[in-house]
N, C-alpha and C positions, 0 to 999 in steps of 0.2 A: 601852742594853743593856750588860750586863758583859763583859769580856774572857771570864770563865768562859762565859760562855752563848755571846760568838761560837763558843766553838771547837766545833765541828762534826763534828769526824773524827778516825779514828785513824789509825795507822800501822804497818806494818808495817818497822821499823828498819831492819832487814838490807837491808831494796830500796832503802833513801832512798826511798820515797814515801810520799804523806801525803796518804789519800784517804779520804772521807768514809765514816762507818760506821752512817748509818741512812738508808740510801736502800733502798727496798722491791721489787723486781722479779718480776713475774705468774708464776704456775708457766706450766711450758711447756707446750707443746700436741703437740709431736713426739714420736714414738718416741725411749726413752730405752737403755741397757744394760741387761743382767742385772745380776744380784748380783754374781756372781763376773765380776771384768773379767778378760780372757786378758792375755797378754804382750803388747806394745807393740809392734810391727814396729820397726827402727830406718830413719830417713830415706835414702834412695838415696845414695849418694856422691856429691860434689859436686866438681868438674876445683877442684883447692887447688894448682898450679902455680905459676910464677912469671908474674906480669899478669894471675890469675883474680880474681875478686872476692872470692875465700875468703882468699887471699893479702892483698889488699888492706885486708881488714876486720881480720884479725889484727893487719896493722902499722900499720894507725892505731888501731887499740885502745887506750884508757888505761881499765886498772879502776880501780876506787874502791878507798882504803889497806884494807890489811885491820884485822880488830881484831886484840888480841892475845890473844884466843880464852880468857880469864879469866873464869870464871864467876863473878858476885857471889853475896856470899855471903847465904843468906835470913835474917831476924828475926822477929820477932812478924808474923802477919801479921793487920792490922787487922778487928773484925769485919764489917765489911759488906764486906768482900774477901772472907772466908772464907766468907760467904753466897753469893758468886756462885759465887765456886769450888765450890760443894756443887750449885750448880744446873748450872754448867758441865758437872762431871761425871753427873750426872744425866742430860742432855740428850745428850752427847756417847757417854753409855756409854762411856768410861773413866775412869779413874784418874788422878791427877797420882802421878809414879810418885818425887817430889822436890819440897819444898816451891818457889813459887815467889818469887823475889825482887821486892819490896814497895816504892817508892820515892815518896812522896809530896813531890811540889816544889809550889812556889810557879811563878806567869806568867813572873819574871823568869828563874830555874834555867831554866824548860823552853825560852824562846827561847834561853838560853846552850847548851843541850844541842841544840836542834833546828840552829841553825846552824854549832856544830861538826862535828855528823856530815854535813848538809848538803854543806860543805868539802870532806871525806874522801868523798862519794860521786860528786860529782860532778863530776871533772874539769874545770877552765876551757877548755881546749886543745879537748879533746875537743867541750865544747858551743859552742864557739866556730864549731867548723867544720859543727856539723851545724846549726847557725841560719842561715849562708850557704845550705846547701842548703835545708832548710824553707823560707825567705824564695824562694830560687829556684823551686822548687815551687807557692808560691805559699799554701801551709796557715797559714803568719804572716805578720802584714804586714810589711814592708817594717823596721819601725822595732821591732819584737819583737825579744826575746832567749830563747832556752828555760830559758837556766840561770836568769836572773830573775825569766823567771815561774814555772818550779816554786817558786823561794824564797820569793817571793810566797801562792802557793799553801799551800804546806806550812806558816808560818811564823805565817800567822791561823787555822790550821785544827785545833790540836791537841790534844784534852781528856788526852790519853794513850796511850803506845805499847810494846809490849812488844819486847826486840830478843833475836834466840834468838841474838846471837852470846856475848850473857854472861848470856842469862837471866833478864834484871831487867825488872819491867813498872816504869813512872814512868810515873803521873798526877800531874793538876792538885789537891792538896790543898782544904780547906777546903768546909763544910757537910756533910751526911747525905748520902752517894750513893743512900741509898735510896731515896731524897725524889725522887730526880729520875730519870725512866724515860728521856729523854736517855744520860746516863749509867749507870744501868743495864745500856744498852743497848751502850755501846761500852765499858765495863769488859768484859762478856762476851763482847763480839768481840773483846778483846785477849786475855782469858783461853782463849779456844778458841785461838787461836795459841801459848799456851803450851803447854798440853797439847798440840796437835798439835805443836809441836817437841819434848816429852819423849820421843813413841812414834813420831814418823816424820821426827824430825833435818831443820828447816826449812833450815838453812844449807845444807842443798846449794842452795837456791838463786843463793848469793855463786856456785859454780861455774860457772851457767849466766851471772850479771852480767859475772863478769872475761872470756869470749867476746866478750862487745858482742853477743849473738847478741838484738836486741829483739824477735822474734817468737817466741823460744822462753821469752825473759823473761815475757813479756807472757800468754802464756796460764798458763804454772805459778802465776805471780801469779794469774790467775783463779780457779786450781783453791785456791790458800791462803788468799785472800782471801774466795771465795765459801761455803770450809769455815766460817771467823769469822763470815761473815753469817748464813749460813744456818741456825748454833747460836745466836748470840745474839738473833738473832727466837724462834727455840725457846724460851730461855730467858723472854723476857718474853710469853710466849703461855700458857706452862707456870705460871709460878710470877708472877702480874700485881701491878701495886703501881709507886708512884710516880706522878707527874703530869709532864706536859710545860710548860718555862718558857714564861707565854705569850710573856715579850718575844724568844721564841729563835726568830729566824724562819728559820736555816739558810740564810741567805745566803752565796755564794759572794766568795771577792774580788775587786775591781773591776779591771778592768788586765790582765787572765789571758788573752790569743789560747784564743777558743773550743775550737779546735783539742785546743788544748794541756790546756783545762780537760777536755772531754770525755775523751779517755787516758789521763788519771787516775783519772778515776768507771770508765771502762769495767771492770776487775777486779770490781769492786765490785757494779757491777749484773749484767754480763752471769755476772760469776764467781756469784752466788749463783744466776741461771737455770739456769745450769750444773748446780751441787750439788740445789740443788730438785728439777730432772729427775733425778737418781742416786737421792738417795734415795728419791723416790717410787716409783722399782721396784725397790730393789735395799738401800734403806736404809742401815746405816752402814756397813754392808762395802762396795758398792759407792764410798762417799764416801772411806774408806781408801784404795780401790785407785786414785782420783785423784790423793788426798797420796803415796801411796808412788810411783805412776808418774804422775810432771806430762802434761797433754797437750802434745801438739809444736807444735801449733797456735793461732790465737786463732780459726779454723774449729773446730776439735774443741768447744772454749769455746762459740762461739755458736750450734753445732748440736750437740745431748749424742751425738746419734743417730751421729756421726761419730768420738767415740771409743771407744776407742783405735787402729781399724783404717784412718781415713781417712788417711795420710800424705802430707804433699804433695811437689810435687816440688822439689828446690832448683835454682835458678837463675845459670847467673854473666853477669856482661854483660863482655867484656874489655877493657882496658887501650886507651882510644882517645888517652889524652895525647897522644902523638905524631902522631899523625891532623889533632890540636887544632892543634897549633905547639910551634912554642919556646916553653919556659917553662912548658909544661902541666905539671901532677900532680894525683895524688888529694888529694881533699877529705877525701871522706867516703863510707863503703859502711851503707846498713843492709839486713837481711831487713823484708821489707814485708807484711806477712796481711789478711787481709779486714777487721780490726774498723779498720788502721788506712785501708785503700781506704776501707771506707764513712764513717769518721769524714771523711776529706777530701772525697767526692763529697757528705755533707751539707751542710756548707759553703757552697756552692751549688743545691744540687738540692733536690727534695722529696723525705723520707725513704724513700717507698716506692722513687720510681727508686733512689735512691742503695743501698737495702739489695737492690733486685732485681740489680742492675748488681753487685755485690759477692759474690754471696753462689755464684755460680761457681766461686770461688776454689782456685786449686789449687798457686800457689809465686808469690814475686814478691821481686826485690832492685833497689833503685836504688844505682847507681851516678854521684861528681858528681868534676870535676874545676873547675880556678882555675890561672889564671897569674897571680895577687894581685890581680888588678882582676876579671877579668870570670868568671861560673862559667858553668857547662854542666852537666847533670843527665840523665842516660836510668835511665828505670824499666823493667825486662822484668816482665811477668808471662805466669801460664801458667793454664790454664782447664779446667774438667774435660769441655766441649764447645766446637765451633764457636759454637754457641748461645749458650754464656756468654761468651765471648769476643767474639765480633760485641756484645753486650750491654753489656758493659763498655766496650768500642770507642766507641759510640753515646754512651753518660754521657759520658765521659771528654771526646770531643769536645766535646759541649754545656758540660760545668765548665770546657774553658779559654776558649769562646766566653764566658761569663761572668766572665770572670776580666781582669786588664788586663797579666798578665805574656806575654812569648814560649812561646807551646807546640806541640808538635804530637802526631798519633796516627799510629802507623807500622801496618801487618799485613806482614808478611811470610811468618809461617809457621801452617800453620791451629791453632788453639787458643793462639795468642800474641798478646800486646798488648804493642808499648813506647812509653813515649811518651816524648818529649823534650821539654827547658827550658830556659832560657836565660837570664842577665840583658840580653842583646842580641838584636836581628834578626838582625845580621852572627853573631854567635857561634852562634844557633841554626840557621843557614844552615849553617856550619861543623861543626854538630854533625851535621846532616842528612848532609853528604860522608860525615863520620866514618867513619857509621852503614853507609853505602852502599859505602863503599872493603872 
């Protein structure tokens, strides 16, 4: 098989990720919005004090360099580019309101492009520490790294990516793109991304990246992601032509903590069930009003019926270092939503518990500490009943009965679940005190 034919997927630039853009996902069977979405409630206020976890998330935050915001400048633009683009807009019902910039590289330009920005996105520091906690958790093994594997990831996966911070789509040059409905297919899912940042300005999403906020990252990506899928299926459904390479069997890379593989497809797939359910009652003004106001959630994402008015609640767990001992500090804070619970209770479980046990969901943030040797981990989450919470409770116990790391499940308060981790017996003993002083 060719280098051209492994590459598999596109990218959306701006996020640093590099996630596959012809995976298929069922329309949905739920109640979806109206046409016209209302305004978006904003999130409850969250205690951002000094030893809150709001606090905490802010100061170990490292974002990704910014660009220097330079738009390339467009050229001829090749004719079976401007073929899709004609179908793009067609399908999208609008306009490119600005030619878009055209960049045909060769394999070797694209890995030198995919790993510079790569660098600039992904802080070492940053992913260094949230791999200790992952690993504690128990979501990668023991000998995983996250920065790795997405490099890994993104690195075999690239036919082409378009980046709205200067505008410029770059693909993989050389043969007829017409030829091949592959690519077809993820020319027009980059192209939906361009047009969708000429009329609804994608980089606001760097704003929500430079947070470290990953659950509000994670579902916006759904809603831009799923806009690309959702049109460039349109497009080869609309306007048919090309054949598929047999020897392109869309294989993923070898080496990739499941984990980690699946939260990358997640935008992609559940993002397009997402758009599917809008437009099917609401068409492309409803799909608008996803682009223009991102959901808060990766619940709103994987249930349509839930946005924009479901908000969940935010969570802080506080500041137990000192609880810990000498020597304790923050590791690492993320916000935690249900796609990425059930991503870890499948892991273990069979889909249905793990998406029943998940799909409660209503705010969740872990919080992990490290005295350089040993870490400690407490997840709080919160549940929209007793019901789902006893539910969750039940999974959660059974994943770490499966599992070979230190864990426990705490209730303390009704519709709450936390649980704690450990890379020790003795530490997770300690973190139990913590928990309880």
């Amino acid at each position: 098989m060719t280098a051209r034919a492994r590459r598999l997927a596109a990218s959306l630039a701006v996020a640093g990720l590099t996630l596959t853009a012809c995976t298929s996902a069922g329309a949905p069977t739920s109640p979806t919005p109206p046409a016209t979405v209302p305004p978006q409630p904003s999130p409850s206020p969250v205690r951002s004090g000094a030893g809150s976890s709001a606090e905490a998330m802010a100061r170990l935050c490292i974002a990704p360099k910014p660009s220097d915001g330079r738009q390339k400048r467009a050229g001829d633009t090749p004719s079976d580019i401007a073929e899709i683009e004609d179908q793009v807009q067609t399908v999208r019902e609008l306009r490119f309101t600005r030619p878009v910039a055209v960049n045909p590289i060769d394999d070797a330009t694209m890995d030198r492009k995919l790993s510079k920005a790569f660098d600039k996105t992904y802080p070492t520091r940053f992913y260094a520490r949230r791999t200790q906690a992952w690993r504690t958790i128990g979501v990668i093994p023991a000998g995983a790294d996250i920065r790795q594997a997405l490099l890994a990831f993104q690195t075999g996966q690239v036919v082409g990516f378009y980046n709205p911070a200067d505008g410029e789509l770059v693909y993989l040059s050389g043969g007829d793109l017409l030829d091949s409905l592959t690519e077809r297919v993820i020319l027009a899912h980059e192209l939906t991304h361009a047009i969708d940042d000429q009329h609804f300005d994608l980089t606001r999403i760097d704003d929500i990246v430079a947070t470290c906020d990953d659950e509000a990252f994670q579902s916006a990506l759904g809603a831009v992601e799923g806009s690309a899928q959702h049109f460039a299926f349109a497009v080869a459904a609309r306007f048919p032509g090309g054949t598929i390479d047999p020897g392109d069997d869309g294989g993923l890379p070898a080496g990739v903590p499941p984990f980690i593989t699946q939260l990358q497809l997640w935008p992609y797939t559940a993002g397009q069930t997402f758009v599917d359910a809008l437009a099917q009652r609401g068409g492309v003004k409803a799909v608008n009003g996803a682009i223009e106001t991102f959901p808060l959630s990766t619940e709103q994402v994987m249930h349509p019926e839930r946005y924009p008015n479901d908000v969940p609640q935010p969570v802080d767990i506080p500041d137990l270092s000192a609880a810990l001992g000498d020597g304790w500090r923050d590791l690492d804070v993320m916000t935690v939503g249900e796609a990425w619970l059930q991503t870890m209770l499948r892991l273990r479980l069979d889909h249905d518990t793990a998406d029943d046990a998940a799909a409660g969901w209503d705010g969740g943030t872990y919080r992990s500490w490290t005295d350089g040797d040993a870490v400690a981990v407490v997840m709080k989450t919160v549940w929209d009943s007793e019901a789902d919470a006893q539910a969750f409770a039940d999974a959660a116990r059974s994943w770490i009965d499966e599992g070979d790391a230190p864990g426990f499940v705490a209730r303390s308060e009704p519709g709450t679940v936390t649980l704690g981790f450990a890379t020790t017996e003795r530490t997770l003993d300690d973190l139990r005190e913590a928990l309880d002083a």
